[in-house]
C-alpha positions as CSV (number, residue, x, y, z in Angstrom):
1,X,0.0,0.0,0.0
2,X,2.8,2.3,0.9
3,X,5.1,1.4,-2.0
4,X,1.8,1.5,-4.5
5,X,1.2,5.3,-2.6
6,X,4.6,6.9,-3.6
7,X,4.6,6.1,-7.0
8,X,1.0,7.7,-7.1
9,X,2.9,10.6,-5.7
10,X,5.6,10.1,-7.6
11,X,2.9,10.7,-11.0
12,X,1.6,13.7,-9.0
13,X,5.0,15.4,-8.6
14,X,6.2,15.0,-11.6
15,X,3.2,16.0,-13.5
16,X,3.2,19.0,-10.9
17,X,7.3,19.8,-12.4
18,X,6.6,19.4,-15.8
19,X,4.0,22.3,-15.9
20,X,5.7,24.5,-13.1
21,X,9.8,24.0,-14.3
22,X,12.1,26.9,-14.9
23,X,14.1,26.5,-18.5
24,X,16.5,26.7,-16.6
25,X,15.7,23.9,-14.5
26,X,15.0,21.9,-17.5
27,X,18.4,22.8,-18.8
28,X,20.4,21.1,-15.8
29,X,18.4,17.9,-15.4
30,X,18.5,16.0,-18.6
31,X,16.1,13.3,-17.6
32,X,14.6,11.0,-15.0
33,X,16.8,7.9,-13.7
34,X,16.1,5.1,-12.7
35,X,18.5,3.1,-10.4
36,X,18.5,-0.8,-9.3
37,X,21.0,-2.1,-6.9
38,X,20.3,-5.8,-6.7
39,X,22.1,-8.0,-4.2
40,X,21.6,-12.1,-4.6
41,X,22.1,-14.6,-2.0
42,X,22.3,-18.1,-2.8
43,X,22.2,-20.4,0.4
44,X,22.4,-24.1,1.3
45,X,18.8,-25.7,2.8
46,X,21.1,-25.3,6.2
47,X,21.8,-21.5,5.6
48,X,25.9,-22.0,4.0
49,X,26.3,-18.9,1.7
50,X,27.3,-20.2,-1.4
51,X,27.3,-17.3,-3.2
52,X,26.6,-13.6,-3.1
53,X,26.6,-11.3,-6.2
54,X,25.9,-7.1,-6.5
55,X,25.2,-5.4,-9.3
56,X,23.2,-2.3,-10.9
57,X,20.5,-3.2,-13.3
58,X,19.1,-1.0,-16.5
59,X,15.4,0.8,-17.3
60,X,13.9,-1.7,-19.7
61,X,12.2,-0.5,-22.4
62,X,8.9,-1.9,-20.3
63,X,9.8,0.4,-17.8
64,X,9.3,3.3,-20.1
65,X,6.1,2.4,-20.9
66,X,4.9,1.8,-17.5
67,X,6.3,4.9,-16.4
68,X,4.4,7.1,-19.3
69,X,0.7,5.0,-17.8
70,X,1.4,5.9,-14.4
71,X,2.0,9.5,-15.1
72,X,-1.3,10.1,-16.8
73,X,-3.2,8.4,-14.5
74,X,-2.8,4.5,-14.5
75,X,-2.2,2.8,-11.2
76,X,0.5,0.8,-10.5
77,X,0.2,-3.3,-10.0
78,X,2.1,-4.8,-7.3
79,X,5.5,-6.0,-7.6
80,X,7.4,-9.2,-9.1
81,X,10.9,-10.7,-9.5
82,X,11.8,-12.5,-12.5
83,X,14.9,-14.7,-12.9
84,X,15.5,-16.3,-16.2
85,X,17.5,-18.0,-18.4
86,X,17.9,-18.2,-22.4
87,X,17.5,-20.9,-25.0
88,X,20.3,-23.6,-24.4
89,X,20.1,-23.1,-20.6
90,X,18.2,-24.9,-17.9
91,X,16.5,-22.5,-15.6
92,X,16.6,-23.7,-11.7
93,X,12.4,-23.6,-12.2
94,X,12.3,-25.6,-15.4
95,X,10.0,-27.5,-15.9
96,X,8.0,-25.7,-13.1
97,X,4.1,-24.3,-13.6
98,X,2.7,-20.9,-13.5
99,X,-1.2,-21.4,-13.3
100,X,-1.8,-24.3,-16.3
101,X,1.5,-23.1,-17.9
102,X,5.1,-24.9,-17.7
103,X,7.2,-22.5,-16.8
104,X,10.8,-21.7,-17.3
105,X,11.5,-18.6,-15.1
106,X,11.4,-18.7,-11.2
107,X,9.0,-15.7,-10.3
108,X,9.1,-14.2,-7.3
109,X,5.4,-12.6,-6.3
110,X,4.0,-10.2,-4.0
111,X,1.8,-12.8,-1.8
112,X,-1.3,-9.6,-1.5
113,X,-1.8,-10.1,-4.9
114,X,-4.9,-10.5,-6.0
115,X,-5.2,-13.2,-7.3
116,X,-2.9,-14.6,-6.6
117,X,-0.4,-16.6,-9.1
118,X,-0.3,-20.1,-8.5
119,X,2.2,-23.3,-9.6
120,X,5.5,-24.9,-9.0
121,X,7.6,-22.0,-10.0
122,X,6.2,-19.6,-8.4
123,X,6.8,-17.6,-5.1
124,X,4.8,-15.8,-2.8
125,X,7.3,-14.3,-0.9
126,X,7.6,-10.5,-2.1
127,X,7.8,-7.8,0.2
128,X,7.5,-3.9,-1.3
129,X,8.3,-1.3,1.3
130,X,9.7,2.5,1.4
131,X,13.7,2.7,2.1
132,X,16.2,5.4,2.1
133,X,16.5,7.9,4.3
134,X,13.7,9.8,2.8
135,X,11.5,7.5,2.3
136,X,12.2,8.1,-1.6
137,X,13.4,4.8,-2.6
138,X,12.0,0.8,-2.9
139,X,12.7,-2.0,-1.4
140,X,12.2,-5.3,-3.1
141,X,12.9,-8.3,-1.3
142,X,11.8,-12.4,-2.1
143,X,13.3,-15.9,-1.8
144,X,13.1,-18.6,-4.2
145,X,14.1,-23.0,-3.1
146,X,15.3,-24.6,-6.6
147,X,13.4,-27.2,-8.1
148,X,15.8,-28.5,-9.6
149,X,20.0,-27.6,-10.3
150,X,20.6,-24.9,-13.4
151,X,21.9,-21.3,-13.6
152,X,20.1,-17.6,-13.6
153,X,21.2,-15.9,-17.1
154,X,19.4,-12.5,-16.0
155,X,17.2,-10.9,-13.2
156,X,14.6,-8.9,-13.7
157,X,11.8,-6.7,-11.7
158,X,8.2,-6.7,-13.5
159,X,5.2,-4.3,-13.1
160,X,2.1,-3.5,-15.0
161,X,-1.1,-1.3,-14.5
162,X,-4.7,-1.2,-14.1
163,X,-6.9,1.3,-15.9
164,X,-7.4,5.1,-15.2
165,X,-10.2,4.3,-13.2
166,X,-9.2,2.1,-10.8
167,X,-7.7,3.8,-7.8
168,X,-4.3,2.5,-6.1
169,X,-5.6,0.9,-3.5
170,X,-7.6,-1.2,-5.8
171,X,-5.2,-2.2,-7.9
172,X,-3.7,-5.8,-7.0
173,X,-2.7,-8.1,-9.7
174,X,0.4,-9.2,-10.1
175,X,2.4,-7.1,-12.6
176,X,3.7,-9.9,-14.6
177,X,2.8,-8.0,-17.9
178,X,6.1,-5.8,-18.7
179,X,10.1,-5.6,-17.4
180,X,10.3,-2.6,-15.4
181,X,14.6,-3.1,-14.8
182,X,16.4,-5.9,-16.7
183,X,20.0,-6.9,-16.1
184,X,22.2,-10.1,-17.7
185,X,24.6,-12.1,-15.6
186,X,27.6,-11.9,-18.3
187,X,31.2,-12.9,-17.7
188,X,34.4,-10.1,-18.2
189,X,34.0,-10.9,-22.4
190,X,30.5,-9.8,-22.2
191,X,28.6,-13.3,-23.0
192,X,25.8,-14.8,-20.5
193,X,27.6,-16.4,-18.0
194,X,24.7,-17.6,-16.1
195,X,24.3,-18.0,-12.0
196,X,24.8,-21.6,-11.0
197,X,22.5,-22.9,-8.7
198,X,21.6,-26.3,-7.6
199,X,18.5,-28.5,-6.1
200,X,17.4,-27.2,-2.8
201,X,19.6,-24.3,-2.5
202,X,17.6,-20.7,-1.6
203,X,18.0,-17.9,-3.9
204,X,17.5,-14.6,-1.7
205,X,17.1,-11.6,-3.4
206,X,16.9,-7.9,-2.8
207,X,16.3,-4.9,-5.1
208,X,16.7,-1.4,-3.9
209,X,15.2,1.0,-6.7
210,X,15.7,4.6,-6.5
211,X,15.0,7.8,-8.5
212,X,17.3,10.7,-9.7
């Protein structure tokens, strides 16, 4: 509810700055960014960190779109985490189901949504909340237990958005529909790597998005 009530403020603000902006103004700040500091966790069942990885992430070209609905007048959907893998790679949820749907991407869900997703490879256990010291930024966190051993080629967070009727508080689905922030696990040549992960280990993951 919090998280869903800053972006709405966030739309407000900026549609506010657009029509009250000094050329000036306009002249120093190029743009709106958008930042993603991810940090993944990969444990043993009996908590043994394997593996730790931090990185930034990029504004997909989703995240564009969403952005442009929100600020003229769409409300936001709640939260999800995507990792993925390409062709020629086996995902640590392959093989897994989203509703009726096999399902090649772990997906980590905000468990409010409504309704909620359901199947193998999918995760209830996204939390949304306000961070920073200003309460300007968003916190993502989730966990995910491998079905089965394979590698993460790239993480991403998803969003989507209800019509311009349908307040925030009202707005629930899952936003499975567009990438808000992609990012690929590549090696120091620039090809996918991939995250190795194996049966049974827990994949905890945290996304700290923030605005500039």
């Amino acid at each position: 509810m919090k998280t869903r009530t800053l972006l709405a403020a966030f739309t407000l603000f900026f549609a506010t700055f657009a029509l009250s902006a000094a050329p000036v103004a306009a002249q120093e700040r190029e743009g709106i960014q958008v930042h993603g500091r991810w940090v993944i966790e990969v444990n043993n069942p009996d908590g043994t960190l394997v593996n730790r990885l931090e990185f930034d992430n990029a504004l997909a070209p989703g995240g564009a779109q969403l952005l442009a609905q929100y600020l003229t007048g769409s409300s936001p959907a709640r939260w999800v985490i995507e990792l993925g893998n390409y062709g020629g790679s086996v995902n640590p949820c392959n093989g897994g189901t989203f509703g009726s749907f096999t399902q090649n991407s772990c997906l980590i869900v905000d468990g409010a949504s409504v309704p909620l997703p359901t199947g193998t490879s999918v995760f209830p256990t996204l939390t949304a909340a306000l961070g920073g010291a200003a309460s300007d930024q968003v916190v993502l966190t989730g966990t995910v237990t491998a079905l089965g051993a394979g590698q993460i080629d790239y993480v991403a967070t998803r969003e989507g958005a209800c019509g311009t009727f349908t307040a925030p508080a009202s707005c629930n689905p899952a936003g499975t529909v567009l990438q808000f922030t992609v990012h690929d696990l590549t090696n120091a040549q620039g090809q996918p790597a991939g995250l190795p992960i194996a049966a049974g280990q827990i994949v905890k993951v945290t996304v700290n998005l923030s605005f500039s």
